[in-house]
N, C-alpha and C positions, 0 to 999 in steps of 0.2 A: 533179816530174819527169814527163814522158809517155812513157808506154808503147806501144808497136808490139804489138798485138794482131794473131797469126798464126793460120791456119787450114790443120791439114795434115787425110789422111784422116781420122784416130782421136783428134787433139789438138787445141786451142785453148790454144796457150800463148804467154808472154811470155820471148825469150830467143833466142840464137841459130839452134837448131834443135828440135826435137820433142826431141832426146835430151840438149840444153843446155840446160836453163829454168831462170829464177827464179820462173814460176809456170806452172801448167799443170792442163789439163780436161780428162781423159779422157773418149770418148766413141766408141760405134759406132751405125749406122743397122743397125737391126734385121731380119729378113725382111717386116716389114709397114710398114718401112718409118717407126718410131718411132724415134726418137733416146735411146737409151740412157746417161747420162753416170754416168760408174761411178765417177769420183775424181777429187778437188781439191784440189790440193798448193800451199802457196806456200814458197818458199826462205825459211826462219827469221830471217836479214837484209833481208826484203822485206814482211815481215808487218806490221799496222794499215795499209797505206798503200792497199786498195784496190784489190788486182787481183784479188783472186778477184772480186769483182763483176764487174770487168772484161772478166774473160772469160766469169762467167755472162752478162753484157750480151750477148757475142759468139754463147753459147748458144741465147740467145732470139732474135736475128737469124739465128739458123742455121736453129732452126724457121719462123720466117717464110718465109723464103725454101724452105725443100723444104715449105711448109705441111703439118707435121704436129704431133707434139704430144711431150713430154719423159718420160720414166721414169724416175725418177732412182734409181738404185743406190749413191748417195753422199749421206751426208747433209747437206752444206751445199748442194748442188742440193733437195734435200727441204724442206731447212728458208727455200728462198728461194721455192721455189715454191708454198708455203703461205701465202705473202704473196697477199693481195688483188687487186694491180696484176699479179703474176703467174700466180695460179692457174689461168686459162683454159689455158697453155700442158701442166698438169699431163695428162700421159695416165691416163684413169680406163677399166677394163677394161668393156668391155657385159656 
């Protein structure tokens, strides 16, 4: 099945609305202007199928685009962005 990958201010989720999802990203742009993703939920009848990637995919197309970089306050954002292919996007403090 394909999924309609949404982008409101503070979510990336899959579902009618921000406050309707079967899966969902929480996230705020920080005062320096880092992308904070703080929680990642999928509806329990929508699980192994693949959208939390899905909107992590969204995440990382999110930093591209305001080019900055991720802090992730959620741990499957943490644990994806310790991957190799991801890690550049990981914001590391100077």
């Amino acid at each position: 099945m394909k999924y309609e990958v949404k982008l409101s201010e503070k979510s990336i989720y899959i579902g009618e609305s921000p406050t309707n999802t079967i899966a969902a990203l929480d996230y705020y742009i920080n005062r320096h202007g880092i992308i904070v993703g703080t929680h990642t939920e999928v509806n329990k009848d929508y699980r192994g199928q693949g959208l939390a990637l899905l909107l992590f995919k969204r995440l990382i197309a999110l930093a591209d685009e305001k080019n900055t970089k991720i802090l992730p306050y959620c741990s499957y954002i943490a644990e994806m962005l310790a991957k190799d292919e991801y890690s550049h996007y990981l914001y590391k403090k100077a």
